[in-house]
C-alpha positions in Angstrom: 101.5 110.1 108.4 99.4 113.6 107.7 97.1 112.7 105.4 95.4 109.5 104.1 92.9 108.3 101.8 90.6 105.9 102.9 87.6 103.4 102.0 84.9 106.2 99.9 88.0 106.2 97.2 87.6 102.6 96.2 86.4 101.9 92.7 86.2 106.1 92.0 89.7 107.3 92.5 88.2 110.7 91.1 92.0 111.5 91.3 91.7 115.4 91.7 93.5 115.3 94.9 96.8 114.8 92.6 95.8 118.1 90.7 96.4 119.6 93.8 99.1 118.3 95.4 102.1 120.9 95.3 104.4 118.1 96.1 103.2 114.9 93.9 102.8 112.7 96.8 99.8 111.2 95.9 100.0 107.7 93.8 97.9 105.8 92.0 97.0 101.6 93.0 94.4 100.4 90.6 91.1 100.8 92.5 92.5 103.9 94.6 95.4 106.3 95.7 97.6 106.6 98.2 99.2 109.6 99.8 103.2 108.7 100.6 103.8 109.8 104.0 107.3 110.3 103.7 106.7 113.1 100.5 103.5 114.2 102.0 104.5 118.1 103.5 100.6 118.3 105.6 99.3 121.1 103.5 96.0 119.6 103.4 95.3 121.0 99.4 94.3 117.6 98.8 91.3 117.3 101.1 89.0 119.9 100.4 88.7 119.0 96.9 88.0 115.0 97.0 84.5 114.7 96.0 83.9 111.7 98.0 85.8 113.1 101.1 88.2 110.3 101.3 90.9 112.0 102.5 91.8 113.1 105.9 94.3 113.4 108.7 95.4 110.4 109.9 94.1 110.7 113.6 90.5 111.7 111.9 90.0 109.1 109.8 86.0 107.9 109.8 85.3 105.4 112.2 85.5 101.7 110.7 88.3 103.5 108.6 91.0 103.0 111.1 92.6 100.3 109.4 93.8 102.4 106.3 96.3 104.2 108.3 98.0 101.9 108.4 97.2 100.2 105.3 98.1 103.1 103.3 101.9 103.2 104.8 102.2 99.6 103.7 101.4 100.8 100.3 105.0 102.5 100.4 107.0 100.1 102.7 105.7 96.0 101.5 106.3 94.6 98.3 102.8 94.9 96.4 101.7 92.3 94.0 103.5 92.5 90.3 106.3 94.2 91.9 110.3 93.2 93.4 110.3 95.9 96.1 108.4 98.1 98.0 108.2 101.6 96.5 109.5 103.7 99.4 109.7 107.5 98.4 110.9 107.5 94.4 110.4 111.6 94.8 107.1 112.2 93.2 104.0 110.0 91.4 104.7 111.2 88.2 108.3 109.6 88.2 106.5 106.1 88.3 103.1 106.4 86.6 99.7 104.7 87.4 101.2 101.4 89.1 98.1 98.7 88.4 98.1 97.6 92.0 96.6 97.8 95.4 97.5 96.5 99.0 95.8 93.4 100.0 93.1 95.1 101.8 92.1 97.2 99.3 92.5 94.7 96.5 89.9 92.5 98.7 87.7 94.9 99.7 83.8 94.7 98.8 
């Protein structure tokens, strides 16, 4: 997984990240995004214009952040709450719209 977006996104999901995103990788949960990691092509255009810096590489996430590597690969692969399956890789964000849901972890956090 390239790139992922981590805890500073919660509750401000500024979003411009998507704006920049040559490939539409980047969906939206309810209190953040998530970058899919098998649409995701590493360009990085995404990180330099989050305002919060919530998105990085996956091997330099912020320490205490370690955990939403991984959480934001089960975005794509578990079944989310309100939904039959997991998403996979539908071929872009726009395809499916804002989806009104989070992973557990996020969902929970405080």
């Amino acid at each position: 997984m390239p790139y992922v977006i981590a805890s500073p996104c919660i509750d401000v999901n500024d979003k411009s990240c998507v704006d920049e995103c040559p490939v539409d990788c980047i969906y939206e949960g309810e209190r953040k995004s998530y970058i899919n990691p098998k649409e995701c092509i590493d360009c990085g255009a995404c990180e330099p214009v989050c305002p919060v810096e919530a998105i990085t590489q996956d091997r330099h996430v912020a320490e205490g952040d370690e955990q939403f590597v991984e959480d934001n690969r089960a975005f794509f692969t578990e079944v989310l709450p309100g939904r039959d399956a997991p998403l996979g890789a539908p071929g872009g964000a726009r395809k499916v719209g804002e989806l009104g849901t989070d992973t557990p972890l996020v969902a929970g956090w405080e």
